[in-house]
N, C-alpha and C positions, 0 to 999 in steps of 0.2 A: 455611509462609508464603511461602517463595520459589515453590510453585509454584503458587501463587493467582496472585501474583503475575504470575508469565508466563501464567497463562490470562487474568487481567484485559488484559495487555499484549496477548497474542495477538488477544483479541475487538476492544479498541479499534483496532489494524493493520487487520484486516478490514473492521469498519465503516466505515476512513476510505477504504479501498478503492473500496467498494464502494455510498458513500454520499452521494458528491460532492467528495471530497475532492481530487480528481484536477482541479483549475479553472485555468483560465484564467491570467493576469497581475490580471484585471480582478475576479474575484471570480463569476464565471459558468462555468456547464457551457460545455465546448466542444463537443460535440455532442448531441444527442438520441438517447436508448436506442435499438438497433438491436436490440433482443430476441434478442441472439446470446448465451449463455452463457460467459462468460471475454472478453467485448466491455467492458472497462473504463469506454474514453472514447467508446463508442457510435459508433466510426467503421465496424463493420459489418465490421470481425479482428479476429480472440481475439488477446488480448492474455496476458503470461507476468509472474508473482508470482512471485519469489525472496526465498527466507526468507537472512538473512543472520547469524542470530542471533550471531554469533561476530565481529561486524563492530565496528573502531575507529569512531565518531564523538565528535569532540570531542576525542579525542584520551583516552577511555574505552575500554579492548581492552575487548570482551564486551557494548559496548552492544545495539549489532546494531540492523540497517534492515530495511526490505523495498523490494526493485525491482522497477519496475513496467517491462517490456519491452514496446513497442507495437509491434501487428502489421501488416502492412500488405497489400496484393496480393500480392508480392514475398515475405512474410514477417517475421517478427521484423528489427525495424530495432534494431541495438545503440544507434546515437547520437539512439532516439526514448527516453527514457526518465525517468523519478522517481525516487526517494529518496526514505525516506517512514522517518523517525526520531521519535524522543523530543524530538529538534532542530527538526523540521517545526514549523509555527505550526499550532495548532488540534489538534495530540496531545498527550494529560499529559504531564505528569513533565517530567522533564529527564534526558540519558544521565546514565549512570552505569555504574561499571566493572559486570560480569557481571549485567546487567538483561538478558541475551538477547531481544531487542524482537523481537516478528517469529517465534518460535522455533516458532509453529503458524501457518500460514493457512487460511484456508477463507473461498469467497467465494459472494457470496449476494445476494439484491436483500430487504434488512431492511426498509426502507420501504414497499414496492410503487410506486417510481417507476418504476420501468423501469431504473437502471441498476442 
């Protein structure tokens, strides 16, 4: 049961990845797909997914996140970056102790939008 569970968890992480989840303040893409593979928010650099599965949120050890590192010209910018939990608006559940959230990624364009 528990590791249904983290495959359930793991697919829903990735989908929000890689699905639009990654928006604005306002509720919009911030950019348009750049057709670059590991290009998140379509700014045309791969961007870097870190599994966290072992990570406190909420004050839950084990809930675990996934962070989204944005790339730049320059490269990986640490202070460009997402959190993307059980806590996020628009992912199920709620943390909870040893949910390990995040515990697989794999990213992908599910929809055929381009990102």
């Amino acid at each position: 049961m528990q590791q249904n569970l983290r495959t359930i968890l793991a697919t829903t992480a990735s989908a929000a990845l890689v699905s639009g989840l990654l928006l604005a303040a306002g509720g919009s893409a911030v950019a348009a797909p750049s057709g670059m593979q590991g290009d998140f928010n379509g700014d045309g650099y791969r961007d870097l997914a870190i599994a966290a599965p072992l990570g406190k949120i909420s004050g839950k050890a084990g809930a675990g996140y996934v962070a989204v590192v944005y790339g730049t010209k320059n490269g990986l910018d640490k202070s460009k970056r997402t959190i993307i939990s059980q806590a996020t608006t628009g992912i199920p559940g709620t943390p909870e102790t040893s949910d390990y959230f995040g515990d697989r990624l794999t990213t992908g364009d599910l929809d055929g939008d381009g990102y």
